[in-house]
C-alpha positions as CSV (number, residue, x, y, z in Angstrom):
1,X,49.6,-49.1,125.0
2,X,46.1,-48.2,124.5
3,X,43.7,-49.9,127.2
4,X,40.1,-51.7,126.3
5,X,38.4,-53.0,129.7
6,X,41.5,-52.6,131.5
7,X,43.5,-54.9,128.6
8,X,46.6,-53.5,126.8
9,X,45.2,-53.4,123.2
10,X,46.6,-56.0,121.0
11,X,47.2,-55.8,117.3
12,X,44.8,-57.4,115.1
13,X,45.7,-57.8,111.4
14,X,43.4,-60.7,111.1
15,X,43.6,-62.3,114.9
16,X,41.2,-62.4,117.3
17,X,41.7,-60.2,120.2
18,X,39.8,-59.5,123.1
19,X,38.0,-56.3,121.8
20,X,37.3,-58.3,118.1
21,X,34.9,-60.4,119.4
22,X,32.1,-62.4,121.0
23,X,32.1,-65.9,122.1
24,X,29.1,-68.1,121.8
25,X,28.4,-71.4,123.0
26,X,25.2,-73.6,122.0
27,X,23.5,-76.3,123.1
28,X,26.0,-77.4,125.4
29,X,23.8,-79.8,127.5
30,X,23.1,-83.4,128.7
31,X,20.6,-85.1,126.2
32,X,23.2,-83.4,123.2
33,X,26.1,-84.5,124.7
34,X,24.6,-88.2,125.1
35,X,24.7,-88.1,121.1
36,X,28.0,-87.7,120.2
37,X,30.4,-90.9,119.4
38,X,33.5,-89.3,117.6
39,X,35.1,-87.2,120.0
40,X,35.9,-88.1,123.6
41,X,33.0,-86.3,125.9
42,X,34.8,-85.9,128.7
43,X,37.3,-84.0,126.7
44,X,34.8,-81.8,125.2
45,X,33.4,-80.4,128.8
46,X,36.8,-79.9,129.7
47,X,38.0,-78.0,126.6
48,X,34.3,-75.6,126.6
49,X,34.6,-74.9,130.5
50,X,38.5,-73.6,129.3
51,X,37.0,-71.9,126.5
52,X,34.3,-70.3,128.7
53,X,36.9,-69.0,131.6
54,X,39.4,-67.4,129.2
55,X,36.1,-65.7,127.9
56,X,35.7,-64.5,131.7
57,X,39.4,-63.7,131.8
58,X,39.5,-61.2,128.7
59,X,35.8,-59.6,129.1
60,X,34.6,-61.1,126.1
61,X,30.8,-60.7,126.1
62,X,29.2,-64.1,125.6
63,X,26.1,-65.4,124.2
64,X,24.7,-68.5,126.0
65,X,22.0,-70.5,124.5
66,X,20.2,-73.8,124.7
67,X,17.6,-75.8,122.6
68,X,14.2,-77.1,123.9
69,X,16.0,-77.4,127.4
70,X,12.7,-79.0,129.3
71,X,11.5,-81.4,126.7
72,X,14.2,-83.0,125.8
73,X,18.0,-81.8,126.0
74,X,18.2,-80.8,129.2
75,X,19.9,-77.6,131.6
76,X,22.8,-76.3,130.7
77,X,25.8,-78.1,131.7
78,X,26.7,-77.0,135.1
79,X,30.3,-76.5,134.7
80,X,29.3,-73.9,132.0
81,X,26.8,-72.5,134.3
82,X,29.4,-72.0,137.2
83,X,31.6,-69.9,135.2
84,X,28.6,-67.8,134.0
85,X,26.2,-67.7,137.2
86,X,24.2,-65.2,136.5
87,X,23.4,-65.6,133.2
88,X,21.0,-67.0,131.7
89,X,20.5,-69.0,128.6
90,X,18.8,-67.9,125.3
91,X,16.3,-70.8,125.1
92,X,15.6,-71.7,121.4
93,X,13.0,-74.1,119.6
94,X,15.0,-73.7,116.0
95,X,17.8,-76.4,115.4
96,X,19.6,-73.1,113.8
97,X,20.2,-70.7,116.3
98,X,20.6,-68.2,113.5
99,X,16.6,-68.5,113.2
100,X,16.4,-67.4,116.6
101,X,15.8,-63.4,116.6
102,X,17.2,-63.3,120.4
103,X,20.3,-65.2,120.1
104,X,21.1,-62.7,116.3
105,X,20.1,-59.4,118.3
106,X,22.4,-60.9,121.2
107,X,25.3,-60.9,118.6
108,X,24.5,-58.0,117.2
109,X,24.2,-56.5,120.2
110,X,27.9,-57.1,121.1
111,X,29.0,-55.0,118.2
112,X,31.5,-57.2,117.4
113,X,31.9,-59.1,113.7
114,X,34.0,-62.2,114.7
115,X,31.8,-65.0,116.4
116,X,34.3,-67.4,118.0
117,X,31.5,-70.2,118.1
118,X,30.8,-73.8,119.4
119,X,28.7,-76.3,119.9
120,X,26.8,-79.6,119.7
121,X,26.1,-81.1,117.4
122,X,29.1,-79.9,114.8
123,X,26.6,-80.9,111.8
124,X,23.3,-78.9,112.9
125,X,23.7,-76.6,115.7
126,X,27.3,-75.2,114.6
127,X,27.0,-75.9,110.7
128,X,24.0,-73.9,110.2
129,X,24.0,-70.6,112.4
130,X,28.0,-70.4,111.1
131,X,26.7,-70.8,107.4
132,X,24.1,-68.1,107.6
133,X,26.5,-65.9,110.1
134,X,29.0,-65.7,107.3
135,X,26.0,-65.3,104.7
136,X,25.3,-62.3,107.1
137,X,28.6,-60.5,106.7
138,X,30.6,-62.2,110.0
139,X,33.4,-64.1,110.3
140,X,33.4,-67.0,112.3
141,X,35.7,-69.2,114.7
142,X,34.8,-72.4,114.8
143,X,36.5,-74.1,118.4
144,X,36.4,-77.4,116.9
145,X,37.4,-79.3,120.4
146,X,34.6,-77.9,122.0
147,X,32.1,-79.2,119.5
148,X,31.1,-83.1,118.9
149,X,28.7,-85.3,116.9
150,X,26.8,-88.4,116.3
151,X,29.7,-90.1,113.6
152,X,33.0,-89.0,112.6
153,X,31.7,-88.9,109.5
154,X,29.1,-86.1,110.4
155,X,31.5,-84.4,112.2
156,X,33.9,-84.3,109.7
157,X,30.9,-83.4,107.0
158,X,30.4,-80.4,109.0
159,X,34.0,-79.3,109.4
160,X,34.7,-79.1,105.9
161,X,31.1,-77.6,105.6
162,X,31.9,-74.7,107.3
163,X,35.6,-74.3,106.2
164,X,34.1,-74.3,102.4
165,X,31.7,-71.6,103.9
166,X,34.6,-69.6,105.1
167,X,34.8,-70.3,108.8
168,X,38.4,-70.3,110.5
169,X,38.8,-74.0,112.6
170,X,41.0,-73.4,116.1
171,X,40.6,-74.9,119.3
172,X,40.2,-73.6,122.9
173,X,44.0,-72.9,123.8
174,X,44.9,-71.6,120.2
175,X,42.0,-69.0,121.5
176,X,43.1,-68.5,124.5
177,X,46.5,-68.2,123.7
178,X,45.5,-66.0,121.0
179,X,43.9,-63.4,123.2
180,X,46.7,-63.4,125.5
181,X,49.1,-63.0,122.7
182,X,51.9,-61.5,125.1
183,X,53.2,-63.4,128.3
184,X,54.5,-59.8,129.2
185,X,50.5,-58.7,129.6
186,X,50.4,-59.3,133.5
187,X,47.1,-58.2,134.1
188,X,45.9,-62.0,132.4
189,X,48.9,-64.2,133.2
190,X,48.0,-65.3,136.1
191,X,44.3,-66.4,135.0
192,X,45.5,-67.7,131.6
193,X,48.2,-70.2,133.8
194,X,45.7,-71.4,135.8
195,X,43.2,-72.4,132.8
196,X,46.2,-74.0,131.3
197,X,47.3,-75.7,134.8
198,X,43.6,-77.2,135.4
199,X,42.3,-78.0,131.8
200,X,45.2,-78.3,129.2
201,X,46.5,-81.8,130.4
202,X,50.6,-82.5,129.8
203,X,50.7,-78.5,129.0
204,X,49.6,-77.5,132.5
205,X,51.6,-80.2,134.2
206,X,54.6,-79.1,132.5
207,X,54.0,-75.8,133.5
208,X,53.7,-76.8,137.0
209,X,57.2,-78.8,137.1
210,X,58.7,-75.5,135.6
211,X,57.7,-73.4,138.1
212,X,58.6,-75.7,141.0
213,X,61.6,-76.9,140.0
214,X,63.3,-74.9,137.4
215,X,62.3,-71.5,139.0
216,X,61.4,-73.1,142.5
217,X,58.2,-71.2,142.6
218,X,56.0,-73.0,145.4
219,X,53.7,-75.5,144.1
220,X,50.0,-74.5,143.3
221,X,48.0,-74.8,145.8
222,X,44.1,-76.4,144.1
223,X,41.0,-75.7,146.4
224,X,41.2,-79.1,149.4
225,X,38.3,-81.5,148.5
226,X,35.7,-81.7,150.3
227,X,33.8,-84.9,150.5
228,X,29.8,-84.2,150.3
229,X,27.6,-85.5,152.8
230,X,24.6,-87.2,152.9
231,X,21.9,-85.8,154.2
232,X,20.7,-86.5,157.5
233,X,17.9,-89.2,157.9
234,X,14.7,-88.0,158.9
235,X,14.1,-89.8,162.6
């Protein structure tokens, strides 16, 4: 099959693949996450670091991007920021990263018309840039686990918002699993099992007991902890 970035080409025909588009992930930090009430947070780090690695995984490009970061919101998380270490953030004053000339040209600068998007909050910082995105001729992906906000209601609001709008809702393993498409494509296997084996819950542990003891694969093997130590007192 054909290859793009070392990838066998997947059809399209309406999917995402990864040669269809770019990934984008805003205002993913501290003082934003604080805000949101109707979706567990601790769930939503874990679902946008996934999101982020199968991004690394398939050689998606990736637009980064963060609102008023020193006045108020905060760095980007660092569990974003350790997949993507030497990036860094568009910084934005606008609510509406659409309104930001460097986070469009970094779109457009992909080249690529599907924007598989997330962000918090759901009713402001996704609503709007998706709105005027699809206003502007793209199509976008809204990873709805990855995104949060202050009320069920306003999340909920913003959902159908951007469905009425023509956005497409998924979540970060129907993306995942849509880039990967084949388990057949080695070259991503491996990666994609290890996303799913350390963020995807019941899914990953299930993989786990198949490989050990259906196919008596040896178990995986996670990184020992290490516990951190305090610095030494000055004498």
């Amino acid at each position: 099959m054909p290859k793009n970035n070392g990838l066998a080409k997947r059809s399209e025909k309406g999917l995402l693949t990864p040669d269809n588009c770019v990934v984008a992930l805003i205002d993913h930090q501290p003082q934003m996450l604080f805000g949101v009430s109707n979706f567990d947070r601790q769930s939503i780090i874990n679902n946008t670091v996934a999101l982020a690695k199968a991004a690394r995984v398939f050689s998606l490009p990736v637009v980064l991007s963060t609102v008023t970061s020193k006045s108020f919101s905060g760095n980007l998380w660092p569990q974003i920021k350790a997949v993507f270490p030497d990036q860094v953030p568009i910084e934005r004053t606008s609510m509406d990263a659409w309104d930001d000339k460097n986070f469009v040209a970094a779109i457009e600068k992909s080249g690529r018309k599907k924007i598989v998007l997330a962000g918090l909050w759901t009713e402001t910082c996704v609503a709007l840039p998706t709105v005027q995105a699809i206003h502007d001729n793209y199509e976008v992906y809204v990873v709805e686990d990855c995104c949060g906000d202050v009320s069920q209601l306003a999340h909920d609001n913003a959902m159908k918002r951007v469905i009425q709008a023509g956005a497409k809702p998924v979540t970060a393993l129907s993306v995942m699993l849509e880039w990967q498409r084949d388990w057949a494509e080695t070259d991503t296997y491996d990666a994609v099992m290890d996303i799913v084996k350390t963020h995807c819950g019941a899914y990953g542990i299930g993989v786990e007991y198949a490989y050990t003891m259906v196919h008596g694969l040896p178990a995986t093997q996670f990184a020992a902890y290490v516990v951190p130590q305090a610095p030494a007192k000055q004498k």
